[in-house]
N, C-alpha and C positions, 0 to 999 in steps of 0.2 A: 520670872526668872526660872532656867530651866538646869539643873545640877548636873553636874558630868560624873559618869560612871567612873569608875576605876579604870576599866579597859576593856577589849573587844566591842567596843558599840558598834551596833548593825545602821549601814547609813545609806542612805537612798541617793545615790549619784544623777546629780542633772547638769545638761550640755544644751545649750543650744548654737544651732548654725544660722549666725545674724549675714545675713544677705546671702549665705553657701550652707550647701546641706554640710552633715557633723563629718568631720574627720575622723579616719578610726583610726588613726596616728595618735591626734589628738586626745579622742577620749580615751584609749591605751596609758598614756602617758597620765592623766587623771587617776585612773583606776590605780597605776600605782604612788602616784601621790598620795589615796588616800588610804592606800597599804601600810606606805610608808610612815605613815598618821599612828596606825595602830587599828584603822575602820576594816569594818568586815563590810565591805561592798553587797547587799540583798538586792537592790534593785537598782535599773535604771534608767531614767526620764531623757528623752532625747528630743529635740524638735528643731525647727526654722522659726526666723523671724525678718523680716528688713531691719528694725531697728525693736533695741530694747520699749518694753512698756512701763511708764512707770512706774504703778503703781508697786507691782511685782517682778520686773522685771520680764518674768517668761507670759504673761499674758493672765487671765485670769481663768480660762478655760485648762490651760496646761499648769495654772496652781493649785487647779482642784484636781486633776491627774495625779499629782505631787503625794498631794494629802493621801487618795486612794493607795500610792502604791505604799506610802510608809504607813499606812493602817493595814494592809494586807501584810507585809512583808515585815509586822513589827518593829519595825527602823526608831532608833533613837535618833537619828540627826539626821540633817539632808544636807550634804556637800554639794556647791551650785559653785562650775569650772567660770566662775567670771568675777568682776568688780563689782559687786553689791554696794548701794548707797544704803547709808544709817538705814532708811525709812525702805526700800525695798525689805534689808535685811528682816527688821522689825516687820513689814508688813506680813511679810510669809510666812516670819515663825510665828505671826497671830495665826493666822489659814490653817496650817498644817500641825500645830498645838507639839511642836517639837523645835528643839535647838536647829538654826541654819547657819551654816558658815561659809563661807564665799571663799573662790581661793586665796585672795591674799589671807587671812586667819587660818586655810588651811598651813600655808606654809611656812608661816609664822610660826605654829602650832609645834611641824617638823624640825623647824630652826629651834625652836627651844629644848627639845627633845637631845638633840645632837651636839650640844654646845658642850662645850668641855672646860677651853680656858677663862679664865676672868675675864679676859676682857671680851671673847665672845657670848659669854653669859650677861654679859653687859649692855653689851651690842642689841643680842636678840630682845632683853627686858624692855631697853628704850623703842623700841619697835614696836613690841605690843602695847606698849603703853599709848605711844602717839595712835595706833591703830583703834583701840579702845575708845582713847577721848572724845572721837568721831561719835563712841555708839554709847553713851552711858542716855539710860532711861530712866522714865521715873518710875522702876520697879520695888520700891521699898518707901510707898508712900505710908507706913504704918511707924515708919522711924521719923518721920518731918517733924521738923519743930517750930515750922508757921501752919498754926491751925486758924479756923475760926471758931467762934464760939466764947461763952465766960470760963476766963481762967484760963484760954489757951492760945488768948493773943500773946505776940510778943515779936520782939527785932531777931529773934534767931532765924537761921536758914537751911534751906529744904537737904535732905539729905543728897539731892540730887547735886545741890550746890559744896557740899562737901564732899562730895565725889571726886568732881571739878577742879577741888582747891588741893585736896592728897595729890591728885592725879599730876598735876600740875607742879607741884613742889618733887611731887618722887623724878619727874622727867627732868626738870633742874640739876637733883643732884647726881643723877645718871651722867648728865652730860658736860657737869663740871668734871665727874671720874675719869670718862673718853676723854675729856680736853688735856686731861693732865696725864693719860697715859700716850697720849699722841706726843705731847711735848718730849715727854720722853725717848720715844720711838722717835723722832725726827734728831735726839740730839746723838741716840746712838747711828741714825744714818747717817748726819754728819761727817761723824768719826769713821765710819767704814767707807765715807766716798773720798778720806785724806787716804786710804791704801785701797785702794779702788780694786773692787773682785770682781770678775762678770756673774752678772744675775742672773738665771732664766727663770722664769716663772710658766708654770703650766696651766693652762685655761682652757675654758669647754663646756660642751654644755654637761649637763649633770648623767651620769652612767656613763659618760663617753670611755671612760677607764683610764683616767686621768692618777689615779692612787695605784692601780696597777702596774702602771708604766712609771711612777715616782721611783716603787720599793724594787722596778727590775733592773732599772737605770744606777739608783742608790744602796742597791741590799737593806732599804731600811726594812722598816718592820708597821707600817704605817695603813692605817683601818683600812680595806677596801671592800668594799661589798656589790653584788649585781643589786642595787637599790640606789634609790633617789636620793640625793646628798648624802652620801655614809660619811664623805668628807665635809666638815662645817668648817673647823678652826684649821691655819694655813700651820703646815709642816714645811720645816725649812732643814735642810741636809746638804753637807758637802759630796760635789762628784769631782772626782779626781780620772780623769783618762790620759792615755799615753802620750806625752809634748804638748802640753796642753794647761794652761793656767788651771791653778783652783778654779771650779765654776761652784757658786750657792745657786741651789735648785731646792725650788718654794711650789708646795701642792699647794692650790686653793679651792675656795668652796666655787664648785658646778654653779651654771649658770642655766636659767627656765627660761621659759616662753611666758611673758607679761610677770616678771618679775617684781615683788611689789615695791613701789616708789618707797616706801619706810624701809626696806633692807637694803636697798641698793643705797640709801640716805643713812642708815646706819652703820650698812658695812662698808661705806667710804674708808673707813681707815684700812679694814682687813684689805679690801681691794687693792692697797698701795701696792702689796707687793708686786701686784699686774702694771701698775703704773710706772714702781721706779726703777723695774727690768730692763736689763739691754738687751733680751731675746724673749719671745713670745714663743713657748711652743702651743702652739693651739691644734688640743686631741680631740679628732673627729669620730664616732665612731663608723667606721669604714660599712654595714652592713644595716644601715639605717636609713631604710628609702627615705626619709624628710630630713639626711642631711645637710641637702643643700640649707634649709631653711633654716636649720639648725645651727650651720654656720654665720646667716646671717643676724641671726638671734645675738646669738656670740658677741659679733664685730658691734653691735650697735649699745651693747651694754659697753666695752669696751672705749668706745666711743664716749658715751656719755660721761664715766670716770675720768678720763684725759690720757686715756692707753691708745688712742685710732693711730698715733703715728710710729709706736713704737714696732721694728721689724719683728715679722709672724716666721715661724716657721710650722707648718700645718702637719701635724703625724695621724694619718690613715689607719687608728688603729681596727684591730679585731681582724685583721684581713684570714686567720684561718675559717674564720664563719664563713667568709664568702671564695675561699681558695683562690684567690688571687695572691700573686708571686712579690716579693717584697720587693720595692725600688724606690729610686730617686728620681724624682720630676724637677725639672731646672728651667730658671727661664734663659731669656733671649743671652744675658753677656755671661751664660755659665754657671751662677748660683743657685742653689739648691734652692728648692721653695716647699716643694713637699716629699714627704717620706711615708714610704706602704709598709708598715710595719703589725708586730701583733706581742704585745705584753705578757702573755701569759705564756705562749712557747717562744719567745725571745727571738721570732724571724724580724727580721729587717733592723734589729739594737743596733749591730755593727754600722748599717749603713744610718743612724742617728747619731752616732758618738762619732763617724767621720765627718757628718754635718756640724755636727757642733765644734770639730776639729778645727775645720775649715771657718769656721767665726771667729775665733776666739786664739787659734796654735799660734798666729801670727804675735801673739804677744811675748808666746816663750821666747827665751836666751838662751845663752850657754855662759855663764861666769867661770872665772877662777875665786876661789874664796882658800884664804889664809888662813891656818887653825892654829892659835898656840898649845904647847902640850896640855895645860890645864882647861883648855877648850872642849874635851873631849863629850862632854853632854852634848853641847850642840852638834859633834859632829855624829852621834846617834842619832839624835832630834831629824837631823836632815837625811839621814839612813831610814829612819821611820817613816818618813812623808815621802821618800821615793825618789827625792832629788838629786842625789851624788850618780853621778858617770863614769868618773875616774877617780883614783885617790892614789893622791903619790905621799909616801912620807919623805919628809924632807930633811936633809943632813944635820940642821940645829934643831932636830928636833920638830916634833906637831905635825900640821898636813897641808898640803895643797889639794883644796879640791877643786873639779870641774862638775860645775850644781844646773842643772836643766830646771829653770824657773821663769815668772816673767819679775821685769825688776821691782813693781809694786810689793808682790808677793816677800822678794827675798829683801828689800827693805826691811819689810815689818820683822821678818824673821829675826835679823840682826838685829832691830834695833831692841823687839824684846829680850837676846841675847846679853845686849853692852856689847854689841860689835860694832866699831864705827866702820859705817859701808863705803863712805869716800875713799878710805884709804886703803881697805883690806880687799875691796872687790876688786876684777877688771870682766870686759868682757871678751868672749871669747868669738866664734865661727855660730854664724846661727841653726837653730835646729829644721833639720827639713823632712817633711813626709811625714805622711800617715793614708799608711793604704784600706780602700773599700772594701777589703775581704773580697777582692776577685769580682765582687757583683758589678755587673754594668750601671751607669747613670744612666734614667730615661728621661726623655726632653719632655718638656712641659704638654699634655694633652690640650685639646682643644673642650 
């Protein structure tokens, strides 16, 4: 068993290129993974293979390479960019007489770091756990309580086996916790799909600046960092734009390249929020030569949760990095598909918030709504959310208003009020427009 430092451990990064030499894409993206870690990157192992070996994975002549550079370079751990089996892992940290973690434990490692709410602290624990059960060894054979010998037979079992048996019981009661906070979370979606809001949920791969573009869209105030996952736990925020329903707009946690089957199995529930959207914005970052690849990364995780059919609408961010002009790509009958925008100096917002206009404006009205004189709360209430257009007072008294809402929205308004809507509402002329700020639409490239 090998103890972990407090922090800054110096770690020996290894990559290999199975059937293609290494991407420096790829091992870029590593390096800051294991930034993100907390590892001080000292060296690092690169090579080719056709296929993995098993013993070690990277071969037994580039295990002893391994060893060399984390004995030169004093390395406490050795980060290896791939899926290590039990017995690889094990085999090498025998070799190289230091801790090895593979990336899924790398990531894992970062998902524990960044979890904030219960129930993603929840999430992440049941992850490492099933991750773990995989690798328990029999390193505490000084604690077994089947020996041989007089005096130290007996029906008791090996520490290894009570390893096993915690590990086993703690992942139970993890999973009865998600069960019953799911339940819950499914009864409040219920209740919000009887006043039905438009969703969108933002997705992407991780850095894409998915939290950047949340807090310039929303004014929130919500982590964002140039690092790998800064966002873990989903943020959910009202936007409110001009003729245009309430829209709930949800960040969530970035998405990698061989994401590990235990988070993507774990954060099944966070992922809903991708799932039970009526709009995908899926943020690219526009100055990222591999992001085609990057996209398809995206769509396939997406994919696997049960989000492949739900409509994308794809935002180009960062475009000041690479000076290209903000626009709209549309397909064949007219609809927006992508947007060139940039989160940090606010070019191309306008022409997302007319997109999003354009999905969703169709739901606003124009009502008349009744006020009795002693109504007069609700009729600030609706002066505060933006919805009055006209206000007439009326000769006995109270108000006639004409309210710019969609009718779900002012349903609920009323009905939180004690306003019966059958009788007190009518509808009026529907609402029209909302102009691109001047910019021209551009037609879908090739």
């Amino acid at each position: 068993m090998f103890e972990r430092p407090e922090a800054g451990e110096r770690a020996v990064l290894v990559r290999l290129g199975l059937g293609a030499p290494v991407s420096g894409q790829d091992l870029e993206e590593f390096e800051a993974l294991a930034v993100s870690a907390g590892a001080v990157p000292v060296a690092t192992v690169t090579g080719s293979r056709r296929v993995p070996e098993p013993r070690y994975f990277v071969g037994s002549g580039k295990a002893e390479e391994i060893r060399a550079a984390a004995e030169a370079s004093d390395a406490e751990l050795v980060l290896v960019d791939h899926a290590l089996s039990p017995s690889q892992e094990r085999n090498l940290e025998g070799l190289v007489g230091r801790r090895v973690l593979d990336r899924a434990g790398l990531i894992l490692d970062i998902f524990a770091q960044r979890a904030r709410s219960a129930e993603g602290k929840l999430e992440v624990e049941l992850a490492q756990l099933r991750h773990l059960s995989t690798r328990l060894v029999r390193g505490w054979t000084h604690l077994e309580r089947q020996k041989g010998g007089i005096g130290l037979r007996g029906p008791g079992e090996t520490q290894l086996e009570t390893d096993r048996r915690l590990l086993a019981k703690r992942i139970r009661t993890l999973s009865e916790r998600l069960e019953s906070l799911a339940r819950r979370r499914d009864t409040g979606r219920a209740v919000r799909k009887r006043i039905p809001i438009p969703a969108v949920a933002l997705v992407g791969y991780t850095n894409a600046g998915k939290s950047t573009l949340f807090n310039s869209l929303t004014g929130s105030d919500a982590y964002a960092a140039d690092q790998l996952f800064a966002t873990l736990d989903p943020t959910v925020r009202r936007l409110r734009l001009p003729h245009t329903p309430e829209i709930v707009l949800a960040d969530t946690v970035g998405f990698v390249r061989d994401l590990p089957h235990e988070l993507v199995a774990a954060f099944r529930s966070t992922l809903l929020e991708a799932r039970d959207a009526d709009l995908l914005l899926h943020v690219v970052d526009a100055s990222d030569p591999e992001r085609l690849d990057r996209i398809a990364q995206v769509e396939a995780v997406l994919e696997s949760i049960g989000a492949g059919s739900i409509p994308v609408l794809t935002v180009f961010n960062k475009i000041d990095r690479i000076g290209a002009p903000p626009a709209i790509e549309r397909d064949a009958s007219g609809q927006a598909v992508r947007v060139w925008a940039s989160a940090v100096n606010g070019q191309g917002l306008d022409l997302l918030k007319g997109c999003l206009h354009e999905r969703f404006g169709a739901m606003v009205r124009r009502f008349s709504l009744a006020l009795a004189p002693s109504e007069g709360r609700t009729r600030a209430r609706l002066y505060r959310d933006g919805l009055i257009r006209q206000d007439h007072a009326r000769e006995q008294g109270g108000w006639l208003l004409e309210v710019e809402a969609s009718k779900p929205e002012l349903e609920a308004l009323c009905g939180s009020e004690g306003i019966d809507f059958a009788s007190r509402v009518s509808p009026c002329l529907p609402v029209h427009g909302f102009v691109e700020s001047g910019h021209a639409a551009h037609p879908v490239s090739a």
